[in-house]
DOFI-861543 format. One record per residue (C-alpha): x, y, z. Coordinates in pm, whole numbers, plus 32768, in hexadecimal, padded with zeros to 4 digits. Layout:
BEGIN
ATOM    c1    c2    c3
ATOM     X     Y     Z
...
END
This chain:
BEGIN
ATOM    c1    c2    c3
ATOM  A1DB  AA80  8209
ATOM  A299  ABC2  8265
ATOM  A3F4  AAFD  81F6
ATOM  A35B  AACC  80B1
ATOM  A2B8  AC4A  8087
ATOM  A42C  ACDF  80F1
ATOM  A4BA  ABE9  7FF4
ATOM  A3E2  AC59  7EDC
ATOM  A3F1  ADD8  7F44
ATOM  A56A  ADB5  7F55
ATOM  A599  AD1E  7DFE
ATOM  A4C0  AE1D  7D69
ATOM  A54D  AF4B  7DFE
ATOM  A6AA  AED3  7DD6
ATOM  A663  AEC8  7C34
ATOM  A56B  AFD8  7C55
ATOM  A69B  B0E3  7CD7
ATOM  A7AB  B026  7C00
ATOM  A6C3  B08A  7AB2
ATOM  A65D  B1CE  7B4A
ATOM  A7E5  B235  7B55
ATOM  A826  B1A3  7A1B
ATOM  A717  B23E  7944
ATOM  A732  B350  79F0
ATOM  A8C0  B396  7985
ATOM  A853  B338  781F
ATOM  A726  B43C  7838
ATOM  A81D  B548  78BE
ATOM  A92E  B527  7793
ATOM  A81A  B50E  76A5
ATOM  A7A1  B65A  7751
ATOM  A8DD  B704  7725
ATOM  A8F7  B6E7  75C5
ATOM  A7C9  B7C0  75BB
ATOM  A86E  B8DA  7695
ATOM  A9C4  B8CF  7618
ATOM  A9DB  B9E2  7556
ATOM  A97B  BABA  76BD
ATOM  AA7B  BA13  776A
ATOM  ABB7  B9CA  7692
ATOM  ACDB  BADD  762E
ATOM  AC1C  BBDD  76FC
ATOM  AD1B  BC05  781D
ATOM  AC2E  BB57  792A
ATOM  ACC4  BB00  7A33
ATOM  AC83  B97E  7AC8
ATOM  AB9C  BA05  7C20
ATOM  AA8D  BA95  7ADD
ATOM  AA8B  B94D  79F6
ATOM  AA68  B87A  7B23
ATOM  A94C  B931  7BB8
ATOM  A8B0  B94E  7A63
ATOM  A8C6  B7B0  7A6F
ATOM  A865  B7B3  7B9F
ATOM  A72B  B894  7B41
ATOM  A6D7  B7A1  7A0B
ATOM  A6E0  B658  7AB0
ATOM  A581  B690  7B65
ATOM  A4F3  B6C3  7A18
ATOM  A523  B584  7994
ATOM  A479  B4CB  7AA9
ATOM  A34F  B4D6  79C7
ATOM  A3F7  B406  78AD
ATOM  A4B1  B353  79A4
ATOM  A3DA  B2D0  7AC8
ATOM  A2B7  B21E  79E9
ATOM  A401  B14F  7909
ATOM  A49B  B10F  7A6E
ATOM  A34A  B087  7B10
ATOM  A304  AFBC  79B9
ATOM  A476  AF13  798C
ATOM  A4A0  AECF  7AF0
ATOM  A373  AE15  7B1D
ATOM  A389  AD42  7A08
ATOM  A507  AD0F  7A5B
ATOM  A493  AC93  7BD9
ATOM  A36F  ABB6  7B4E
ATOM  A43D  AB40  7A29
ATOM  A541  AAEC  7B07
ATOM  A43E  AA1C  7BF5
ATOM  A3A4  A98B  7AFD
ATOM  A4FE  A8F1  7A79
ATOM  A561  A8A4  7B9C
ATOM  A43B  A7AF  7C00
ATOM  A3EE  A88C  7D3F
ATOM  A29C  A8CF  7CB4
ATOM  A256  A76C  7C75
ATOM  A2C5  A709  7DEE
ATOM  A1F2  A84C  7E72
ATOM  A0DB  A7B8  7DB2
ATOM  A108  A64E  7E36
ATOM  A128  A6F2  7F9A
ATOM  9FCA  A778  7F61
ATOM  A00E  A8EE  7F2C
ATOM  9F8A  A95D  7E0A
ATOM  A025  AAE4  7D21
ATOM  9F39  ABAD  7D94
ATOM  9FC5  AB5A  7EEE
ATOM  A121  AB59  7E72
ATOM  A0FD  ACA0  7E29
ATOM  A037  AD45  7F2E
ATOM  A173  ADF3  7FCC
ATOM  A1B9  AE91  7E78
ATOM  A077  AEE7  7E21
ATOM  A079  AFAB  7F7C
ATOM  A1F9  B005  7F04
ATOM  A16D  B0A8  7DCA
ATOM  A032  B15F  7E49
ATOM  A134  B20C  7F4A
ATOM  A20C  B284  7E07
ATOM  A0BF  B302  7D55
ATOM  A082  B3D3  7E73
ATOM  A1EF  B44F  7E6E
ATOM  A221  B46B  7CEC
ATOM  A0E2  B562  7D04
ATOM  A18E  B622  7E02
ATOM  A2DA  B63D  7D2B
ATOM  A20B  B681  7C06
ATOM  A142  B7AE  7CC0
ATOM  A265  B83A  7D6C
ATOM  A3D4  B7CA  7D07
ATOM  A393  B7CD  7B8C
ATOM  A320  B930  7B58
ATOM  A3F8  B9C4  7C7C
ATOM  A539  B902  7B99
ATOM  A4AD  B98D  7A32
ATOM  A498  BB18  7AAE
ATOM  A5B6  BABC  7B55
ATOM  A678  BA33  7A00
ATOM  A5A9  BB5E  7947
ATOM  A65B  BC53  7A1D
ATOM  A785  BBCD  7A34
ATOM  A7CF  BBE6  788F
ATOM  A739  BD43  788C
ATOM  A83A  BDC6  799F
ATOM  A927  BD33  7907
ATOM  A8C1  BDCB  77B9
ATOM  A8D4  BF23  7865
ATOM  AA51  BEB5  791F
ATOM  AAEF  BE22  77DE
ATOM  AA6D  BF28  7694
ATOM  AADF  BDDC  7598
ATOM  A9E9  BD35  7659
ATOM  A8A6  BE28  764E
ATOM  A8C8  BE1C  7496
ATOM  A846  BD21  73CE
ATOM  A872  BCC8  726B
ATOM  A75E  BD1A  7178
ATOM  A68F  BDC8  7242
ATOM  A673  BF27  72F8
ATOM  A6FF  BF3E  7448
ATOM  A6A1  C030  7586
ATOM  A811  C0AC  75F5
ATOM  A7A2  C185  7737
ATOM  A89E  C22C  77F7
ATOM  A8C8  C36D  78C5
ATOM  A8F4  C431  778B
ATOM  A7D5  C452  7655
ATOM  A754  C304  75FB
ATOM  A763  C254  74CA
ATOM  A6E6  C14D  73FE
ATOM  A81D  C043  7335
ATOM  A7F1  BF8C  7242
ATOM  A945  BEA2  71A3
ATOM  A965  BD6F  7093
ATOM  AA43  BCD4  7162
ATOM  AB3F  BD0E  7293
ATOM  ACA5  BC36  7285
ATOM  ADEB  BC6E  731C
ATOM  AE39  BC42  747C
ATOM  AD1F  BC78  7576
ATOM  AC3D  BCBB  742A
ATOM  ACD4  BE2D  7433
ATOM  ACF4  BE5F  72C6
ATOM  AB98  BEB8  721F
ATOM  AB3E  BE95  7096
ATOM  AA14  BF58  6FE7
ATOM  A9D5  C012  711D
ATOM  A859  C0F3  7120
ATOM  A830  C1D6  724C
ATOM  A6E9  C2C7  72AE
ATOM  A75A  C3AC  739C
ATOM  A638  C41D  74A1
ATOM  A5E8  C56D  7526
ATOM  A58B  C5CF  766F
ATOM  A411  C580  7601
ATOM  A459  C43F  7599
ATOM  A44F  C48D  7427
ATOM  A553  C3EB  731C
ATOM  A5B7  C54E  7257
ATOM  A70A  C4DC  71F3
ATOM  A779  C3AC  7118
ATOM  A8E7  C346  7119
ATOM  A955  C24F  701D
ATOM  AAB5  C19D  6FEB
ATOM  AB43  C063  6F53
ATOM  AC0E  C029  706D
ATOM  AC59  C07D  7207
ATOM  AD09  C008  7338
ATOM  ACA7  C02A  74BB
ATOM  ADDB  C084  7575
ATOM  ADEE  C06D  76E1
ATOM  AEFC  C075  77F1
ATOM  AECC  BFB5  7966
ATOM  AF42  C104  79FC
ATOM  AE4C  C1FA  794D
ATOM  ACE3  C26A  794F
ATOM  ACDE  C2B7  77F6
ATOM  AC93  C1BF  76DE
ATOM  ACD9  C22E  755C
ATOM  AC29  C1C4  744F
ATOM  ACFB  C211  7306
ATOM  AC5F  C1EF  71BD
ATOM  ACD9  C203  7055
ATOM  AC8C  C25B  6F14
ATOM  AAF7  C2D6  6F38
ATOM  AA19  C40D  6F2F
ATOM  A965  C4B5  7026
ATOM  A7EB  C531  6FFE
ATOM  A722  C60D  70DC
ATOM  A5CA  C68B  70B3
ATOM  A5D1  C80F  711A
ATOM  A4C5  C8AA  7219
ATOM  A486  C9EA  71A0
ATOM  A398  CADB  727F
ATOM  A2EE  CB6B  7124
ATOM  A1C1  CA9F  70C6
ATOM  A21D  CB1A  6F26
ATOM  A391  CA7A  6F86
ATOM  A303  C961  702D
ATOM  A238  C8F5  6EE6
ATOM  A381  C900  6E23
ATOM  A3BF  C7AC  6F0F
ATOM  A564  C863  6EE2
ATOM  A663  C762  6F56
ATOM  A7EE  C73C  6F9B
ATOM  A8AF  C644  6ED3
ATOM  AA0E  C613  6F0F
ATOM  AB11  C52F  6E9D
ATOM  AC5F  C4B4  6F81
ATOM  AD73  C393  6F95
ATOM  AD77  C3BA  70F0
ATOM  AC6B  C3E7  71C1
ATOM  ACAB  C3AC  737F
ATOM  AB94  C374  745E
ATOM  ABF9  C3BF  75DE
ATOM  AAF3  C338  7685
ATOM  AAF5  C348  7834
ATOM  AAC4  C201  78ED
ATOM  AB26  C278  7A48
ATOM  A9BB  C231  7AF0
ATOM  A9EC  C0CA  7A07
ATOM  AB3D  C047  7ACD
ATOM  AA58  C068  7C16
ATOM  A963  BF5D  7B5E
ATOM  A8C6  BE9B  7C52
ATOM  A8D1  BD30  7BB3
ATOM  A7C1  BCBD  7CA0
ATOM  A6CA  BDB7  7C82
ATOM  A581  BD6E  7C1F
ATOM  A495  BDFA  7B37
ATOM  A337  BDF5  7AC5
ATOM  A278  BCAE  7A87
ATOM  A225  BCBA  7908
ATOM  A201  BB52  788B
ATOM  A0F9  BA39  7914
ATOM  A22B  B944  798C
ATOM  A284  BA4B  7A92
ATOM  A116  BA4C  7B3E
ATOM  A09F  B95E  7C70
ATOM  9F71  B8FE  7C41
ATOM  9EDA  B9FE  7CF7
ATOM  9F72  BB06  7C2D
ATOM  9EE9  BA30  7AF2
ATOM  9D6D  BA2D  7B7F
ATOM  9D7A  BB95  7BA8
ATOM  9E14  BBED  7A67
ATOM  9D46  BAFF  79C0
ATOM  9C10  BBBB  7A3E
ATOM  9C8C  BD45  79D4
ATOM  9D18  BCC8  7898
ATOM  9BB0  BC41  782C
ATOM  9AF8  BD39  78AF
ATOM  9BE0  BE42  77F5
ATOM  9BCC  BD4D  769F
ATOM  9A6A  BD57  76B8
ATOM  9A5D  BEF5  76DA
ATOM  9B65  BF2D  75AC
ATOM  9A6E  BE43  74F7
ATOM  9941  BF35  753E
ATOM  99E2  C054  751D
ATOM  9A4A  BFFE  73A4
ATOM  990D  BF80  7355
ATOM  984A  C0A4  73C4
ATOM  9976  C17C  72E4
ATOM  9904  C0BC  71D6
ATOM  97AC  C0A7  71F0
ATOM  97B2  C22F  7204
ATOM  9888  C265  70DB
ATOM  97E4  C18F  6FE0
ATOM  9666  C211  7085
ATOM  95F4  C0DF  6FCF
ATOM  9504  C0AA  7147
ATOM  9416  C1DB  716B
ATOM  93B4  C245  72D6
ATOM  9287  C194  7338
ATOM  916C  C29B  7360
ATOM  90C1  C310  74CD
ATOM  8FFE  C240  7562
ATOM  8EA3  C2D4  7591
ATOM  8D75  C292  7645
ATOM  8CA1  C21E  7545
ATOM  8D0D  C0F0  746F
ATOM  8C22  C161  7383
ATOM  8C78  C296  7336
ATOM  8DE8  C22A  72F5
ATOM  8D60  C140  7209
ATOM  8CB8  C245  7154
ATOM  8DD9  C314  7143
ATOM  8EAB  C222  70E1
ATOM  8DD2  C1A4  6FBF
ATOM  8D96  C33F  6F43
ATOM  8F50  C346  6F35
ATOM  8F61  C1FE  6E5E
ATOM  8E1E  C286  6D81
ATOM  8ED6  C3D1  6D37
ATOM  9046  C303  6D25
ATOM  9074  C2C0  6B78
ATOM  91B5  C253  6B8E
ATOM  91B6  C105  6C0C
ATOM  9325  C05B  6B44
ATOM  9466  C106  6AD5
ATOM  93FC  C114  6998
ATOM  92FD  C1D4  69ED
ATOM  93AF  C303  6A9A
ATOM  94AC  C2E0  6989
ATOM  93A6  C31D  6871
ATOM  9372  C43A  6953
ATOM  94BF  C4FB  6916
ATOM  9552  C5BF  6815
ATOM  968B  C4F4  6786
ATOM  977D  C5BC  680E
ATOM  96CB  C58B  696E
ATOM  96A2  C42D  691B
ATOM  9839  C401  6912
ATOM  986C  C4D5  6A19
ATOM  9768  C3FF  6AF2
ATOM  980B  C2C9  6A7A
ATOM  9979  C343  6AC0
ATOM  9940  C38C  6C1C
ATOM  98A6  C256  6C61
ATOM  99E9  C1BD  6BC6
ATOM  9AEF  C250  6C97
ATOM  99E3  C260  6DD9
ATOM  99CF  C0BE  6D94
ATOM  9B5E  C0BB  6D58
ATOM  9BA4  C176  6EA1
ATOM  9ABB  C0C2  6F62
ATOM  9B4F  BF71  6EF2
ATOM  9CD4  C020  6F2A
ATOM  9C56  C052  7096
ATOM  9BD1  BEDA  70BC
ATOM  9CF4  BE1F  7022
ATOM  9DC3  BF17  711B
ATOM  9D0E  BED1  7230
ATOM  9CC7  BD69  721D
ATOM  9E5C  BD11  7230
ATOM  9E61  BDF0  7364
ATOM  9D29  BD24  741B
ATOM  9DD2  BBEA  738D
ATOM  9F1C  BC4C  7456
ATOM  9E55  BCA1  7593
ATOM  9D88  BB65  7584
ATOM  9EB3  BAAD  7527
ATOM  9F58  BB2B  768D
ATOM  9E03  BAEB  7731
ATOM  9DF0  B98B  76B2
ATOM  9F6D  B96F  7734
ATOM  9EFC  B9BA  787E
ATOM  9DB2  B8BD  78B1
ATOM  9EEC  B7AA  781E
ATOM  9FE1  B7EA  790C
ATOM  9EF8  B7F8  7A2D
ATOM  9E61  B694  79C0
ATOM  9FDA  B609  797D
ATOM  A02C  B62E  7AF9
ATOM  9F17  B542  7B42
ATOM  9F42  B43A  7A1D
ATOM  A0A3  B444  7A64
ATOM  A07F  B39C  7BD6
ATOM  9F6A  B2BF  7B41
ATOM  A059  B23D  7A2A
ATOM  A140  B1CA  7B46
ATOM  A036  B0DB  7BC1
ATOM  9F92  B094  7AAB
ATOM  A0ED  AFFF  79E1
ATOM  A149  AF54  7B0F
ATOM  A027  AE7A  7AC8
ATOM  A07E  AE6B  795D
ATOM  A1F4  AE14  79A7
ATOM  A1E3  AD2E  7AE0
ATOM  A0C7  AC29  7A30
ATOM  A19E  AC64  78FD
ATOM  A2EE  ABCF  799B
ATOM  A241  AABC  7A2D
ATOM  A194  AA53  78D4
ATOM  A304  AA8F  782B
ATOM  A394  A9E7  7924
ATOM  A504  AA9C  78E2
ATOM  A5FE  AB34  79B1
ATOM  A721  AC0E  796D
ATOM  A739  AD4B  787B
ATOM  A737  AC7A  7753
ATOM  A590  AC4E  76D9
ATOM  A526  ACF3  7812
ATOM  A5C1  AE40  7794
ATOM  A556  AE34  7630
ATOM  A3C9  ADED  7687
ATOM  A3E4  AF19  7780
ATOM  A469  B009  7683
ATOM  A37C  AF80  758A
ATOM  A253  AFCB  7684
ATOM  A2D0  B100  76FB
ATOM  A324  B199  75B6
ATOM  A186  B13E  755C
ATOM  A139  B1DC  76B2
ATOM  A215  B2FE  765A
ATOM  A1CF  B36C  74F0
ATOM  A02C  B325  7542
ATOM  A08B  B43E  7639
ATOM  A13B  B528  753F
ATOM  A028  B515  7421
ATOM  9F2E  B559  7518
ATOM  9FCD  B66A  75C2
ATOM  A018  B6DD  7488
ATOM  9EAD  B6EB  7404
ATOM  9E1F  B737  7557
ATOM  9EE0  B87B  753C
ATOM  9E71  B8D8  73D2
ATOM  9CFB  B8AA  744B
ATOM  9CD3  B766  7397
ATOM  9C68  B6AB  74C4
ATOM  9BF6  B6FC  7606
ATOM  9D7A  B754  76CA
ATOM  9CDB  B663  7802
ATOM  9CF8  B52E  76E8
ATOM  9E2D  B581  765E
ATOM  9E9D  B55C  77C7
ATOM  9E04  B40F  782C
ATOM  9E16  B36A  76DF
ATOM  9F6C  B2BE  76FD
ATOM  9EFE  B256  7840
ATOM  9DAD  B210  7813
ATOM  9E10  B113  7702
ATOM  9F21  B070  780E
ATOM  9E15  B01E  78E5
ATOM  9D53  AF0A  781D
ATOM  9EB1  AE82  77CF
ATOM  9F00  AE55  7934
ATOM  9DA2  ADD5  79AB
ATOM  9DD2  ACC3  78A1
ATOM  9F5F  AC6F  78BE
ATOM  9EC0  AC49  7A35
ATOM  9DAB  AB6F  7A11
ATOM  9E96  AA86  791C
ATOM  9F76  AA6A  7A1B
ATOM  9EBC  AA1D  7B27
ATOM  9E35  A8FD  7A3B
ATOM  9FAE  A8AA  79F1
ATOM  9F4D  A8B3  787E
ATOM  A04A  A927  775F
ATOM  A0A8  AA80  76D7
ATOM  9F9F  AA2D  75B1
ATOM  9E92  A958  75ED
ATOM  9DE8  A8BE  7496
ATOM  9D4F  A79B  74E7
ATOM  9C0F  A7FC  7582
ATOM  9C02  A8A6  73DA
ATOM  9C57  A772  731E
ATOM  9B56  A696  73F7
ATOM  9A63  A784  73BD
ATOM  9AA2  A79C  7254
ATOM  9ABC  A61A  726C
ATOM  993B  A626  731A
ATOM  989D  A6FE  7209
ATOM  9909  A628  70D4
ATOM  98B5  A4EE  7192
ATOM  974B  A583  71CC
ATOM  9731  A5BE  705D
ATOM  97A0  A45D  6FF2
ATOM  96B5  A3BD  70AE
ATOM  95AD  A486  7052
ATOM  960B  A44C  6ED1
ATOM  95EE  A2E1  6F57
ATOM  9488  A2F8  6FCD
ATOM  9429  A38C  6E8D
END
């Protein structure tokens, strides 16, 4: 029996690394295409894109290990299956759940080791990509500016924010539409600089990089010391053809490219680091939530403050019922009635614009709780996805090894399409889910599990029609049961 478990164990691990190199070079140029506007005509040298590769590989182990586990069981079980070994293991009395007790114990031992990838390799590689494109951003100044959007361009001199339509030329040096907000020494954007066109020009041998730009105006908001001045809001507007930017980047050249920062996302946590986040984010949720409610509650004093409690429960009754006695007003209408006109506008007014800021402050308020819970729910997913991730390995080895044995179909040819098929199902179920999970739709522990809870009654049944050595779809037990109910119902016409 141990000549037939290496046999088996071999087969599978020879297609199981053969599909993991495979998909794994397809995954990697796929990746690329997403990153190649960091990488290409910015000067890199080879060393930087190959450890940025390098850095990006480990994070597509979670796309890549569940197809890997899926295709090369059902190639390995296909392939026995074709081959007639099954039906002379069968005739030898050995039955597939024996067949594949070494790679069931295979399989449980790559759970346990996906987990550990997934809790320690996966976030160490995404800081380490995260870091990697923001040093870069900060070595190569094409590099830290993006088109469409406003840019942080930090360097030893004052900051500044850019903003450009587009960047062309070579290295993306020439800029179109450019928008820059100088900062001040507090951090504050006093100056606006505006030009339909610019260049960055740098040389290997200096410290100094120029940015030239053409054709704009530049506006600066004046700080005057005089408070009347001040309320004049006086500014500087000037207009040039060309305008040079010398900015310093002699602390920049010393960039370490391996130096880490902060962690800021969810993929860069352990699961430690999750549990613990997970806890302080919550808790802090929950305060911001009765902190603003409380705000509210006091600005609208719709909830009175409930009165002292006193001894006697009968004398609070009795003062309670002598205040609603001498209380007339008892509807808006009432106190309206009440007022002089002019009182009653000015009454209603201020309830306006009261009701109108209040709701301002909600509608504000409720997109920044939705972005906090939105992060929080981020965190409970990723913290679940470590887990379901090693469970998906064992649980679509049971879907794909029955599978090639019902299918009974070697090769890359129908093997290779069903696994696709399956995975893609497995994969976009995970997607939707995540992506509702995160929104608050659904609790983010579901939109984990989902994909992989709905795996799991797939591969208990692929199983159990295997072991029977019954087809892919089974309808006969239907039709004689169909066949059984209209056969009752004739002869019970008959009787009649």
């Amino acid at each position: 029996m141990k000549i037939l478990d290496q046999y088996i164990l071999s087969r599978f691990l020879y297609n199981f690394f053969s599909s993991f190199v495979i998909l794994i070079v397809i995954f990697i140029f796929q990746g690329i295409w997403l990153f190649i506007d960091d990488l290409a005509g910015k000067g890199l040298g080879f060393v930087i894109i190959a450890k940025f590769i390098f850095y990006f590989i480990p994070t597509l182990v979670d796309k890549v290990l569940p197809l890997t586990v899926l295709l090369s069981s059902i190639l390995t079980f296909g392939t026995f299956a074709e081959n007639y070994e099954f039906a002379a293991m069968k005739a030898s009395g050995i039955s597939l759940q024996r067949g594949m007790r070494s790679l069931v114990i295979f399989v449980l031992f790559l759970g346990v080791v996906t987990f550990f990838f997934a809790n320690n390799v996966i976030p160490k590689s995404e800081q380490k990509i995260f870091n990697l494109r923001r040093n870069i951003a900060k070595v190569k100044p094409a590099a830290a500016i993006t088109e469409g959007v406003f840019s942080d361009f930090e360097g030893t001199g004052e900051g500044m924010n850019i903003k450009v339509d587009r960047k062309y030329g070579d290295q993306d040096r020439f800029l179109e539409n450019v928008v820059i907000h100088k900062k001040t020494n507090q951090n504050v954007n006093n100056t606006v600089i505006k030009a339909k066109g610019g260049e960055l020009i740098s040389s290997e041998d200096s410290d100094i990089i120029q940015l030239v730009l053409k054709d704009g105006n530049y506006y600066e908001e004046l700080v005057k010391d005089d408070n009347k001045e001040k309320r004049k809001q006086p500014f500087a507007k000037a207009h040039f053809e060309t305008y040079t930017i010398n900015i310093d980047i002699s602390e920049l050249n010393d960039q370490d490219l391996e130096e880490d920062g902060n962690i800021t996302t969810d993929k860069m946590k352990n699961v430690g680091r999750l549990i613990k986040d997970i806890d302080s984010l919550g808790t802090n949720n929950l305060e911001k939530v009765e902190a603003f409610s409380k705000n509210i509650v006091n600005r609208m004093g719709a909830f009175p403050v409930n009165p002292p409690v006193v001894d006697s429960l009968e004398i609070a009754s009795q003062i309670q019922d002598k205040a609603i006695s001498k209380d007339s007003i008892k509807t808006v209408d009432d106190l309206l009635d009440a007022l002089q006109e002019w009182q009653r506008l000015q009454v209603v007014n201020n309830a306006k614009n009261s009701v109108n800021s209040i709701m301002n402050t909600v509608v504000s308020k409720k997109e920044e709780l939705q972005q906090r819970y939105k992060f929080y729910n981020a965190h409970i997913l990723s913290l679940h996805k470590k887990f379901a991730l090693a469970f998906s390995c064992i649980i679509l080895f049971f879907v794909g090894a029955p599978l090639g044995a019902i299918i009974r179909k070697g090769g890359l040819g129908l093997p290779m399409v069903i696994a696709i098929v399956l995975f893609l199902t497995y994969y976009f179920i995970g997607v939707f889910a995540g992506n509702y999970a995160k929104e608050g739709n659904i609790h983010p522990a579901i939109g984990a599990w989902l994909s992989t809870l709905i795996m799991l009654p797939l591969g208990i049944s692929l199983t159990k029609r295997a072991t029977a050595d019954r087809g892919l779809f089974g309808f006969g037990h239907i039709i004689d049961r169909i066949k059984s109910i209209f056969k009752r119902k004739s002869n019970v016409v008959e009787e009649e």
